[in-house]
C-alpha positions in Angstrom: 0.0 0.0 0.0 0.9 3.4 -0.9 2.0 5.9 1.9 0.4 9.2 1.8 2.6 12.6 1.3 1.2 15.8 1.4 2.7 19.1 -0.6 1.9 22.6 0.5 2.6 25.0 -2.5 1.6 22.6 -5.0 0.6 25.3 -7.5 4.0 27.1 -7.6 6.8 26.2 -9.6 8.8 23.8 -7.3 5.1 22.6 -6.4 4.4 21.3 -9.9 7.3 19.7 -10.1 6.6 17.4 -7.2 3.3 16.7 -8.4 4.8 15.8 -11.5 7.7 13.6 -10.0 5.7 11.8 -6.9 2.3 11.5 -9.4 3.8 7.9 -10.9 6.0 7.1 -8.0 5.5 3.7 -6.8 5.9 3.7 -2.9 3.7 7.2 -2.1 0.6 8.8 -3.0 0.5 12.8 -2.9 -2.0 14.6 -1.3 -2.4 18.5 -2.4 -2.8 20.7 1.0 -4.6 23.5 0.3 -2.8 26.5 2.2 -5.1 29.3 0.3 -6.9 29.6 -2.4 -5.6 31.0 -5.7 -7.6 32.9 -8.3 -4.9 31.8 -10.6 -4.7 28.0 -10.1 -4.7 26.4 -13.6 -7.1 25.1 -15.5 -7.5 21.0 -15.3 -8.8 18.4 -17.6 -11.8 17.3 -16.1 -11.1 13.3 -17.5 -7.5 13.4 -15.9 -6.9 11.5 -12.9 -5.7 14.2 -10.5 -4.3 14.0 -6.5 -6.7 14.3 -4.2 -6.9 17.9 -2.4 -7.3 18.4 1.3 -7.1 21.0 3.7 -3.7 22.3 4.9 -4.2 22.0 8.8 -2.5 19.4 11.4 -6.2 17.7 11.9 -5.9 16.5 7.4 -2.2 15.7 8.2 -3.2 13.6 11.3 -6.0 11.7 9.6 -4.8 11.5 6.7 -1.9 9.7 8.0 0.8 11.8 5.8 3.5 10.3 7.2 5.9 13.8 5.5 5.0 17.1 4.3 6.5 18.7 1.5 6.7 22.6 2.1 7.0 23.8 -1.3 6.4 27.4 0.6 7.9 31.2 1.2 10.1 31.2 4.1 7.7 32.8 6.3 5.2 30.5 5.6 7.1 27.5 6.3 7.8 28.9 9.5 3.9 29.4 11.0 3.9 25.6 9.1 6.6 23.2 10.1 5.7 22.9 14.1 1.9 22.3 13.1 3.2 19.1 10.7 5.6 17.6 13.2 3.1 18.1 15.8 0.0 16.2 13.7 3.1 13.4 13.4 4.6 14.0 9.7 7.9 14.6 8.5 8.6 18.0 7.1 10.5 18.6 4.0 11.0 22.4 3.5 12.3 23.9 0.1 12.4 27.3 1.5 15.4 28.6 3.2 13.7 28.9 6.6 15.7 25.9 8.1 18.9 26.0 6.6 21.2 27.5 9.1 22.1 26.4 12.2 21.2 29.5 13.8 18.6 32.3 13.4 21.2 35.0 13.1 22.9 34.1 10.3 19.2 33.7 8.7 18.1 37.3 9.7 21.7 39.0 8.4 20.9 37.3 4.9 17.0 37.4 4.5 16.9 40.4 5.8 13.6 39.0 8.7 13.4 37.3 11.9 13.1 34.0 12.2 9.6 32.7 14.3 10.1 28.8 14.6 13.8 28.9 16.5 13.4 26.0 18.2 13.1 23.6 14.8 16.1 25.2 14.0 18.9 22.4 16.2 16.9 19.5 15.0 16.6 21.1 11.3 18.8 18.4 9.1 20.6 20.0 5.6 19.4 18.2 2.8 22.3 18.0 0.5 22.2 14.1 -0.1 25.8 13.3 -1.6 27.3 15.1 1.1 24.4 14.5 4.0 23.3 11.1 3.7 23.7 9.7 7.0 22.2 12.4 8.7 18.9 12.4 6.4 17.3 8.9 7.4 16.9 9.4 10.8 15.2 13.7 10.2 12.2 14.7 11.2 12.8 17.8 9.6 15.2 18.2 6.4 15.9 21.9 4.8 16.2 21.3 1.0 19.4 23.0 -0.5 18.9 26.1 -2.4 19.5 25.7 -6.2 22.7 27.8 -6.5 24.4 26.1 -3.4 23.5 22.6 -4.6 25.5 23.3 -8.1 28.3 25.2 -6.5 28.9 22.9 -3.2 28.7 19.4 -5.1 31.8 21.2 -7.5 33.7 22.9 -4.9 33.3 20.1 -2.0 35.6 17.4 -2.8 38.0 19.8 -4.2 38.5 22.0 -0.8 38.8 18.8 1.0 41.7 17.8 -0.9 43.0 20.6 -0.6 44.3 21.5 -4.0 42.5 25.0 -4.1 44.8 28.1 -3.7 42.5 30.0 -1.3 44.4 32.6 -1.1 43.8 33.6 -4.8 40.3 33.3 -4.4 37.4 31.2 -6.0 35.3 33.2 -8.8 31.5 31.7 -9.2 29.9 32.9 -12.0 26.4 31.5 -11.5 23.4 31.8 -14.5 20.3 30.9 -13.7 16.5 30.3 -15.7 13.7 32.7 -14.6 11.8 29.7 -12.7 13.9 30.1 -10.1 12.5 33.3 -9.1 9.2 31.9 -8.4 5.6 32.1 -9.8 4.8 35.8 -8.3 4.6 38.3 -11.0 7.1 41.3 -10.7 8.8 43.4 -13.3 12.2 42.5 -13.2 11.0 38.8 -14.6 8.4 39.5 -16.8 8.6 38.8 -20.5 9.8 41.6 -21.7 12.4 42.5 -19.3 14.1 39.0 -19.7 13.9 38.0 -23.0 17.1 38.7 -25.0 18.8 40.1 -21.7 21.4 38.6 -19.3 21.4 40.5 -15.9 23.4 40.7 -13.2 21.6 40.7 -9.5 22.3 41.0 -5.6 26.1 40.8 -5.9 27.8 40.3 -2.8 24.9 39.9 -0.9 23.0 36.6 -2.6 20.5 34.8 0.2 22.4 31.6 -1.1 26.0 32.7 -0.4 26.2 31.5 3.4 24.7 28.2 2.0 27.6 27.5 0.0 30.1 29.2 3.3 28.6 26.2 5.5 28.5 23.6 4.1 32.5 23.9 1.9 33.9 25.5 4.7 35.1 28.8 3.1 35.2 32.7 4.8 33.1 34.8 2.9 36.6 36.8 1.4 37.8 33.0 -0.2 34.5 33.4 -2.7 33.0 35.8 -5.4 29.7 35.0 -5.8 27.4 36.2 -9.1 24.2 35.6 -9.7 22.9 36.4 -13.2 19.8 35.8 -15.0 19.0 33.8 -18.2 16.4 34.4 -20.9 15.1 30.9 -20.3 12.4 29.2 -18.0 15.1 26.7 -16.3 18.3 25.2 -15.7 21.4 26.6 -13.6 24.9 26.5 -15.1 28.1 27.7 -12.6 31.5 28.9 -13.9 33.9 28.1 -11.4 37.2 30.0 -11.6 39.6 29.3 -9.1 44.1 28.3 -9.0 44.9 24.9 -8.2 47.9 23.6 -6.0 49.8 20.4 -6.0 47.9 19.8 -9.2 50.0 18.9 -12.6 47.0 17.9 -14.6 43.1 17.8 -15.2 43.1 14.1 -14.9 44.3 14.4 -11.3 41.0 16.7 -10.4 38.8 14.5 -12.4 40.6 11.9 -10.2 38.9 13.5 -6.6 35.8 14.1 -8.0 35.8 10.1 -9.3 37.0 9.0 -5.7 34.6 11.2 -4.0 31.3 10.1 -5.9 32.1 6.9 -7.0 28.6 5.3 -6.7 26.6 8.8 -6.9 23.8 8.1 -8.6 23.0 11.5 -9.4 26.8 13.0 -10.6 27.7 12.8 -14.2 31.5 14.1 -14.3 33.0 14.6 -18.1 36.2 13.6 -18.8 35.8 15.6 -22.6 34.0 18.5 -23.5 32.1 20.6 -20.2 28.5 20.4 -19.6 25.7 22.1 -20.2 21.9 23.0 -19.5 20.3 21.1 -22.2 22.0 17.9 -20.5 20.3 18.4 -17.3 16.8 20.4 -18.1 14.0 17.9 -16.3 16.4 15.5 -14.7 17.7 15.3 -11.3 21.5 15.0 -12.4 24.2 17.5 -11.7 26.8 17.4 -14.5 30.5 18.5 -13.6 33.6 19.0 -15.8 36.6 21.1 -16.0 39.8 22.6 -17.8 43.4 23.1 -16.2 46.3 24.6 -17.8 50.3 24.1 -16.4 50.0 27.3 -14.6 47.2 26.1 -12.2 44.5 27.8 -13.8 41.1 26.1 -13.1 37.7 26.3 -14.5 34.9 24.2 -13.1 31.5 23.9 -15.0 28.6 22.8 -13.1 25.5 22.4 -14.3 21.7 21.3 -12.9 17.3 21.7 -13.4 16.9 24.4 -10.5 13.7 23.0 -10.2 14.9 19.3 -10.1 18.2 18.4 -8.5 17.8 22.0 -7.0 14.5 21.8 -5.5 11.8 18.9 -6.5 13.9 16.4 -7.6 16.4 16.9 -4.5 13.4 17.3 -1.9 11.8 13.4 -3.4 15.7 12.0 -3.0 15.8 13.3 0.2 12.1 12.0 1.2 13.0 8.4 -0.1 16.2 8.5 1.4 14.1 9.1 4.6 11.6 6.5 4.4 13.6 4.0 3.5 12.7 4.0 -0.5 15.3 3.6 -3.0 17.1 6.9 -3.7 16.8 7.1 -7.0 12.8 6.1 -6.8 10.8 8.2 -9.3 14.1 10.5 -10.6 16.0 8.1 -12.6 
């Protein structure tokens, strides 16, 4: 028998894409939690199967028996959210940033609001799977990785812990991203006609997703330049990674770490010719790494994933199988 899990959000972005993703998976049947209505929700075909919809309150979770609740929310709203779910007994997968940080200052300097649910935060588990695993099965609560983090950390990770990376030179990430990522809520800076045929620079130096990538790789905020830019497209995110290399004497010897450190990923593609790109990855939960070195330790690291799969959806269903036990790879591969 199917398990139930609900999604909260369902009608944004990230929202669709779990319905999409968990809709043929075999272990779990989703539930749509209605939070609020919408005037905009989209139209349906009336002879489509579609989930069920339910209230959004801890009484539906409860008997209901959603054993985990996907928060596909603003931060603010996962907030008044997450106790009520763990309280009606379900698991809590948030894909805002609300529970990312061990500690609410860090998330009031960067969001720029205080947090209201402190006392999640100790128990709050970072969702990043390929560097996170053990701690994930056991969470009642897991904070899904932000999209730029995801692409940057799983490229800079196994590098910095090697230490082959000249910090004191600096790392450059140039990071490009597809106007999904912004969310469904209209505003002028992503409408049509302000995106299409543009690339645009945005919050430089002070990106919400900057101390994301700082945690979890270990680096001061002076070892990194961090660029956000956005693409004329709907999705994908592709990171230029600059950076000088030490005690390196070839690219084969960094393709070498990266194969060493996720041997067995399911979910890294490394290149040993040719770099990625975003047509690789668009709709799959994948991220796709590869690099060029020259003799003078000159680096460049090309990372590349669906913000709205392996950098929010698809990561958030890894992360619930990998907490109830499912296969990992269960409805993304």
């Amino acid at each position: 028998m199917k398990q139930r899990v609900g999604i909260v959000g369902f009608r944004g972005y990230s929202g669709t894409e779990l319905v999409r993703i968990l809709r043929p998976h075999r272990h779990v049947e989703p539930v749509l939690l209605e939070h609020r209505q919408d005037p905009a929700d989209r139209p349906q075909p009336f002879n489509a199967d579609q989930p069920r919809r339910a209230a959004c309150s801890a009484e539906v979770v409860a008997s209901e028996q959603l054993v985990l609740v996907f928060l596909a929310t603003p931060a603010e709203v996962s907030m008044e959210l997450a106790p009520l779910m763990l309280a009606a007994g379900a698991r809590v997968i948030d894909l805002s940033g609300a529970f990312r940080f061990p500690n609410a200052e860090t998330y009031s300097h960067w969001y720029k609001e205080s947090h209201t649910a402190t006392h999640l935060l100790p128990e709050a588990v970072y969702g990043l799977p390929e560097l996170c695993r053990k701690r994930i099965a056991g969470a009642r609560l897991i904070a899904n990785p932000g999209c730029y983090p995801t692409a940057a950390n799983l490229a800079l990770a196994p590098l910095i812990a090697a230490g082959v990376i000249d910090l004191n030179a600096g790392i450059v990430c140039d990071a490009k991203s597809g106007v999904s990522g912004a969310g469904r809520k209209a505003s002028l800076t992503t409408s049509f006609c302000e995106v299409t045929e543009n690339l645009s620079a945005y919050s430089v130096f002070d990106h919400r997703h900057v101390p994301e990538i700082l945690m979890v790789s270990g680096l001061d905020e002076r070892d990194l330049s961090f660029t956000a830019q956005l693409l004329p497209l709907d999705r994908g995110i592709l990171e230029t990674i600059y950076f000088r290399a030490r005690q390196v004497k070839s690219a084969e010897e960094l393709l070498d770490i990266y194969i060493r450190r996720y041997q067995g990923e399911p979910f890294i593609r490394l290149y040993k010719d040719g770099l990625p790109d975003l047509r690789g990855v668009q709709r799959t939960n994948f991220c796709d790494i590869g690099l060029k070195f020259d003799a003078s330790g000159r680096t460049v690291v090309v990372s590349a994933i669906d913000n709205l799969v392996k950098g929010a959806a698809g990561q958030a269903v890894q992360n619930m199988n990998l907490a109830l036990g499912f296969p990992e790879t269960e409805g993304l591969a």
